[in-house]
N, C-alpha and C positions, 0 to 999 in steps of 0.2 A: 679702534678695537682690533682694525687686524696686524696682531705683532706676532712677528716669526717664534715659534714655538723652539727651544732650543733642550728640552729633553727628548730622551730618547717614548720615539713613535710607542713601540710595546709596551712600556710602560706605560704610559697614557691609555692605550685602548685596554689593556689590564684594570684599570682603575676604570673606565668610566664601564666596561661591562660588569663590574662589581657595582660602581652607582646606580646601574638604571635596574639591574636583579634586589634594589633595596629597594625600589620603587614601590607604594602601595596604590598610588592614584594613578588615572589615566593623564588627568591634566599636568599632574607633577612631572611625568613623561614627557608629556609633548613638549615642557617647559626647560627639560633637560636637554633635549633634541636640537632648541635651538639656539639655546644659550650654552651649553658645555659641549656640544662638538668643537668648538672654537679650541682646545686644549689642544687639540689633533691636528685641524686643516685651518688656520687664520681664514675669516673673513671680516666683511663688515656690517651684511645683515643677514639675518637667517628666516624664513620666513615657511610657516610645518602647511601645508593645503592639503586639504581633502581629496580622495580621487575623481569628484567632482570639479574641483577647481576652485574650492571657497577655500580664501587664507583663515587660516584659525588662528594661529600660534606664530607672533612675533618675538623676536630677540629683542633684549634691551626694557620691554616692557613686558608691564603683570598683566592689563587689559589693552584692546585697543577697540577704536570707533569704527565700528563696520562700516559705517557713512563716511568714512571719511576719502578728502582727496585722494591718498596714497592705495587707499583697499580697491577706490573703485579705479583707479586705472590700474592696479594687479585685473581684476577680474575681465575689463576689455581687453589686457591685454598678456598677459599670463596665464591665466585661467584657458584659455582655448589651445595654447600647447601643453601644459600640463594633463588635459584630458586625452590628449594623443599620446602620451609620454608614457610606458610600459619600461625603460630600460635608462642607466644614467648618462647623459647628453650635456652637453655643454651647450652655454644660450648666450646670445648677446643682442643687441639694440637690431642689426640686418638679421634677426630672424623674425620683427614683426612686421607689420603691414608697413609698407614705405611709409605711408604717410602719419604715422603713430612712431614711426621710430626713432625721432630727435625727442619726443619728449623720455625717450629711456633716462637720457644726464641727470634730468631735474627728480628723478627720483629714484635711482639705483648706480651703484660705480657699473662699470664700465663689465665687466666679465660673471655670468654668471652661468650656476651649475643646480642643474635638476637631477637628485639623486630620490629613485622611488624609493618607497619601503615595503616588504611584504611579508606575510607572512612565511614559517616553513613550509606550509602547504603551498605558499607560491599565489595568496589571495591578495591583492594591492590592498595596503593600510592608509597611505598619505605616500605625498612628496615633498620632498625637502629642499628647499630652493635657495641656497647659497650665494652669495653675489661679494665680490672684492676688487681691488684696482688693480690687479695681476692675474694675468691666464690662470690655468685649471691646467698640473702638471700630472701625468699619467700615472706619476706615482701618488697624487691628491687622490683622482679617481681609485684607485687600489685599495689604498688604505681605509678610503670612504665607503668603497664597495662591502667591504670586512665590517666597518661599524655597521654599517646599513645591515646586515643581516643579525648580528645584532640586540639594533634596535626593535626588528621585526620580529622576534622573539618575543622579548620582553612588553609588545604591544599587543600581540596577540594572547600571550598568555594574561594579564588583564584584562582584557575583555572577556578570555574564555572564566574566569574568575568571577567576573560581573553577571556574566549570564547566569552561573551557577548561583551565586546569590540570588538573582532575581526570581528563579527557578522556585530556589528553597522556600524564598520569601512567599510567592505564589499557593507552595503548596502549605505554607502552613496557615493561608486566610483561608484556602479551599478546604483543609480539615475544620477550622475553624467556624467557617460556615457549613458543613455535614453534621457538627457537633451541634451546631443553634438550630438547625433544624429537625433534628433528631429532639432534640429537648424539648423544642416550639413543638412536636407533633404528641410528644406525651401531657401535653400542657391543655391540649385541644379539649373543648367539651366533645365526647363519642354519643351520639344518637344511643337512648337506649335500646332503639332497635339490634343493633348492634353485638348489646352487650347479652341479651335476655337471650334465653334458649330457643328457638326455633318453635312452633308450632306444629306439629306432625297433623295433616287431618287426614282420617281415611277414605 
């Protein structure tokens, strides 16, 4: 998967922030994130985590096994710098625990890159965790830093979408039940005490 890119960089980031403003899903996103940055910066896997450190969104595949081999050694051992990770850093095998870190080979190339994403307010959305058989060149980080914001755009404004929906959706079960109960109350037998005029004694 990772083959050198030979159009010009601008046009590529022209296109893919025209792709991800046609976005209407959030997952269609995260799925764009990891599979079509590739047009930009070659790698070989992409992989979107939470600012918690759980991998969500793999390259290459539609679902993946949260149980599986590969997820749980991300989470022993990716997931705890990722949770320290505020700004984009480059990662390889000697940034883990000595003793975790021959097993990097067997399941990622050799050079990888954590680029966060956040919103315009500057709220952390995910990071984005790149990995390939060749360094991370300052002009990679650049270009990446420029998508990155971006993506956090177009993540944030989905969500703020979603909430508005859920919102709407909310108020019109809350009308809807002020409306049933309103009805339910004229519906009610009223005590004739109620209804008859008052007794006056002197």
């Amino acid at each position: 998967m990772e083959a050198a890119s030979h159009s010009d960089p601008l046009v590529i980031l022209i296109d893919l922030e025209k792709r991800i403003r046609s976005v209407s899903e959030l997952n269609e996103l995260k799925f764009v994130f990891v599979n079509e940055t590739h047009g930009l910066v070659p790698y070989r896997q992409a992989i979107l985590f939470s600012t918690e450190g759980v991998p969500v969104t793999f390259s290459g595949v539609a679902t993946t096994e949260r149980n599986s081999p590969l997820v749980q050694w991300l989470k022993r051992n990716i997931s705890p710098i990722i949770r320290k990770t505020n700004e984009t850093r480059r990662i390889a095998p000697e940034d883990l625990d000595p003793k975790n870190a021959s097993e990097w080979a067997s399941w990622l190339p050799s050079f990888g890159l954590l680029q966060p994403l956040n919103s315009p307010s500057g709220e952390p959305l995910g990071i984005l965790f790149l990995v390939r058989d060749r360094t991370w060149s300052d002009a990679d980080i650049e270009i990446l830093d420029v998508l990155a914001g971006a993506y956090g755009h177009a993540w944030a404004a989905l969500v703020k979408t979603r909430k508005r929906r859920a919102w709407h959706g909310k108020k019109g079960i809350i009308k809807i039940a002020i409306a049933a109960a309103v009805a339910g109350s004229l519906a009610l037998p009223v005590p004739l005490t109620v209804l008859a005029p008052a007794e006056i004694v002197a």
